[in-house]
C-alpha positions in Angstrom: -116.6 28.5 -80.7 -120.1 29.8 -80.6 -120.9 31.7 -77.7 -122.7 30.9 -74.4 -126.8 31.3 -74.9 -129.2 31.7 -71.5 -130.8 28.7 -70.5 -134.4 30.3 -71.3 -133.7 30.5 -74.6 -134.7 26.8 -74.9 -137.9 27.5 -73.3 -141.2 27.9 -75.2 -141.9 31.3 -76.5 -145.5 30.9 -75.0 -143.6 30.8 -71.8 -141.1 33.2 -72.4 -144.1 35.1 -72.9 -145.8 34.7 -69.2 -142.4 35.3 -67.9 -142.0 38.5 -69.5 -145.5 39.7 -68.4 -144.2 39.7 -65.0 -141.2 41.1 -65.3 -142.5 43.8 -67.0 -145.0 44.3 -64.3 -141.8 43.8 -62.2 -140.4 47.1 -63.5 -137.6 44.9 -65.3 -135.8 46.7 -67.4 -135.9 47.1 -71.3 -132.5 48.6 -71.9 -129.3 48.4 -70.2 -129.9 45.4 -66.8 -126.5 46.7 -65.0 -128.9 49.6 -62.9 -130.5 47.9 -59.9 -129.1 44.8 -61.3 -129.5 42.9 -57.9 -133.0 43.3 -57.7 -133.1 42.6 -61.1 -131.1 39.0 -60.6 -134.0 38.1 -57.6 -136.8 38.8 -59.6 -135.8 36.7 -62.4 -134.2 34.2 -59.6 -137.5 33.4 -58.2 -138.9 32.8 -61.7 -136.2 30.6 -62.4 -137.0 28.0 -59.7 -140.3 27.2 -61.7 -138.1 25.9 -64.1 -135.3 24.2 -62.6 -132.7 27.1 -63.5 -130.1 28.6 -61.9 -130.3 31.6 -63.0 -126.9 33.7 -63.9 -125.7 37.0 -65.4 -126.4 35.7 -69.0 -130.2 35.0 -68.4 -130.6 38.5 -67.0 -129.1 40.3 -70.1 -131.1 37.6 -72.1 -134.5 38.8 -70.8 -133.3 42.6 -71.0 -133.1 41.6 -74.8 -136.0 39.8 -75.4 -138.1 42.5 -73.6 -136.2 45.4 -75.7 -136.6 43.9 -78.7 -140.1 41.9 -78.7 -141.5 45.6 -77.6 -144.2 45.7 -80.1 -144.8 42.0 -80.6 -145.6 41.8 -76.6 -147.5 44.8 -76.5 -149.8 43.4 -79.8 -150.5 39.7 -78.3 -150.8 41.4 -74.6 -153.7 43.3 -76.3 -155.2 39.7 -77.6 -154.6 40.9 -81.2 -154.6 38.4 -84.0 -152.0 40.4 -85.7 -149.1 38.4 -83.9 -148.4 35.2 -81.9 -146.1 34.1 -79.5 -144.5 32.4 -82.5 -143.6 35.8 -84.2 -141.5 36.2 -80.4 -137.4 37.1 -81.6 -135.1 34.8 -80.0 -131.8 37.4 -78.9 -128.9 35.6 -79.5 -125.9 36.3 -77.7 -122.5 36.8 -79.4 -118.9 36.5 -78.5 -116.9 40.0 -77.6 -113.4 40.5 -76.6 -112.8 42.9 -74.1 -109.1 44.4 -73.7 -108.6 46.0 -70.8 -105.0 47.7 -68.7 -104.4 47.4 -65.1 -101.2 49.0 -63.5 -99.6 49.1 -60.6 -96.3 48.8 -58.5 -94.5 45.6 -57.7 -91.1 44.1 -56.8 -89.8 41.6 -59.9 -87.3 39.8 -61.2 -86.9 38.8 -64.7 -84.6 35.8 -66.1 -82.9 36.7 -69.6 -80.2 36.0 -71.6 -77.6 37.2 -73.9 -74.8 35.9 -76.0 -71.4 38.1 -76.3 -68.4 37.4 -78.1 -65.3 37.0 -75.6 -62.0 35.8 -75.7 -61.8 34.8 -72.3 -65.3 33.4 -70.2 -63.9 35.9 -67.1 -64.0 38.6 -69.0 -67.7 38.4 -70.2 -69.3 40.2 -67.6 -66.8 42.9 -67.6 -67.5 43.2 -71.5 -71.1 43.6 -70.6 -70.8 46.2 -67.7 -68.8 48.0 -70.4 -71.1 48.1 -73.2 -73.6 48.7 -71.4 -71.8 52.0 -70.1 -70.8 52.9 -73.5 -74.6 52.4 -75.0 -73.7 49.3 -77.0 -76.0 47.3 -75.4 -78.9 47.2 -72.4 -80.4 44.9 -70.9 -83.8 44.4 -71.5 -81.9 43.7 -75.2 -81.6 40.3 -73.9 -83.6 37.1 -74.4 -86.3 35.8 -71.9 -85.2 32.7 -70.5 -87.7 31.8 -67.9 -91.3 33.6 -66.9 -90.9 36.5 -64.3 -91.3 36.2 -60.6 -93.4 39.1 -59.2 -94.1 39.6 -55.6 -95.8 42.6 -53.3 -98.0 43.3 -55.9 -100.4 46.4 -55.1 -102.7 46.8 -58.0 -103.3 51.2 -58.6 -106.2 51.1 -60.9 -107.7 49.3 -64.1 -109.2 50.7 -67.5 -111.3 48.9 -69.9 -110.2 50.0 -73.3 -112.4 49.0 -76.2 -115.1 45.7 -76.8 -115.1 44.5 -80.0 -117.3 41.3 -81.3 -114.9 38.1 -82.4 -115.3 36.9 -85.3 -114.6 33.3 -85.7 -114.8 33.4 -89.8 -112.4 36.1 -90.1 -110.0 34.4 -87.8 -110.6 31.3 -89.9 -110.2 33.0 -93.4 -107.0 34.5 -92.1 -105.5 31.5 -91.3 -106.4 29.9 -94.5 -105.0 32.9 -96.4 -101.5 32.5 -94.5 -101.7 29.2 -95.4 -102.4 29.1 -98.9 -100.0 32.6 -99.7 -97.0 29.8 -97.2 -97.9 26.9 -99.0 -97.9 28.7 -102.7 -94.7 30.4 -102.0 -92.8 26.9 -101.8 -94.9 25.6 -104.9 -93.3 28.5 -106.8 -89.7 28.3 -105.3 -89.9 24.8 -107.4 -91.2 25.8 -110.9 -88.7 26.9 -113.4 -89.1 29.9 -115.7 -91.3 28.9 -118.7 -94.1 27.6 -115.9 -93.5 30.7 -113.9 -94.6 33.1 -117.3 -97.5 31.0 -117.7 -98.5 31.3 -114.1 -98.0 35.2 -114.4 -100.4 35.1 -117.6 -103.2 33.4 -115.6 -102.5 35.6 -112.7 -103.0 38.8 -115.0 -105.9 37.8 -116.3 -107.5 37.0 -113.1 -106.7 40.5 -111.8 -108.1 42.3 -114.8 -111.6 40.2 -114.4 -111.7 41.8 -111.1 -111.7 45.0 -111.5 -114.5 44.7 -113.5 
């Protein structure tokens, strides 16, 4: 799934232009949005109304963007140069990033699992378990979840964000694919007998060596 784009990026880019101008006059920043961010959101806000846009966190990173990147172009057309036009304007586009992040905390619980044991007698199963469990046989997060947690009195300590990386629907997609094909190829040669199976080898061999060249 493609990711979200700002609403101005379907408007013109003669009047992305005039937009920009004021926000530059603004003092809107060119870099990273996040400092002063608020007054950052109004001033864009109030543009937004001229164009029947609510604005949200997306459009403000857009124009942070647009202004970072167009630096030179805006500068050249501000100074009514015939170098550039608002055509030669870069569109930023946005892009879809995971972000995996830990929070911790304490909490009461209760978890629902299961375990099979071999008995003799059904009385005497929880007795077996109480003494395997003493002896180190077994424990008893060794058994099977059953049903989802209940947690309650949660009080969360702190959170970390750990590391953004950019998804990449293709790769997902190839991988897939791959499993499929290496799944589906598997059975197809579970079924051949052994004269097709040295012919496929041959074919396989040769493709190899043409790639390593």
């Amino acid at each position: 799934m493609a990711a979200e784009q700002s609403q101005f990026s379907k408007v013109s880019k003669k009047q992305l232009f005039f937009i920009a101008e004021k926000l530059i006059d603004a003092g809107f920043p060119t870099d990273n949005p996040y400092n002063d961010y608020d007054e950052h959101f109004k001033e864009l806000e109030n543009i937004g109304k001229y164009f029947n846009i609510n604005v949200v966190d997306e459009d403000v990173q857009f124009f942070a963007k647009f202004l970072y990147i167009n630096d030179g172009i805006l500068a050249k057309i501000m100074e009514k140069s015939d170098i550039l036009s608002y055509e030669d304007l870069i569109i930023p586009v946005a892009k879809t990033y995971n972000l995996d992040y830990s929070t911790w905390g304490t909490c009461t619980y209760e978890e629902y699992l299961t375990q099979s044991f071999d008995s003799y007698d059904e009385d005497w199963v929880i007795d077996s378990a109480n003494q395997q469990r003493e002896d180190g046989n077994w424990d008893l997060y060794d058994g099977r979840i059953r049903s989802e947690a209940t947690y309650d009195n949660f009080e969360e300590s702190d959170h970390s964000f750990d590391r953004v990386y950019e998804v990449n629907d293709n790769k997902i997609k190839e991988s897939l694919l791959d499993r499929l094909v290496l799944e589906n190829t598997s059975e197809v040669v579970s079924s051949l007998d052994k004269q097709t199976l040295l012919k496929l080898k041959q074919i396989i061999e040769s493709r190899l060596r043409s790639l390593c060249f």
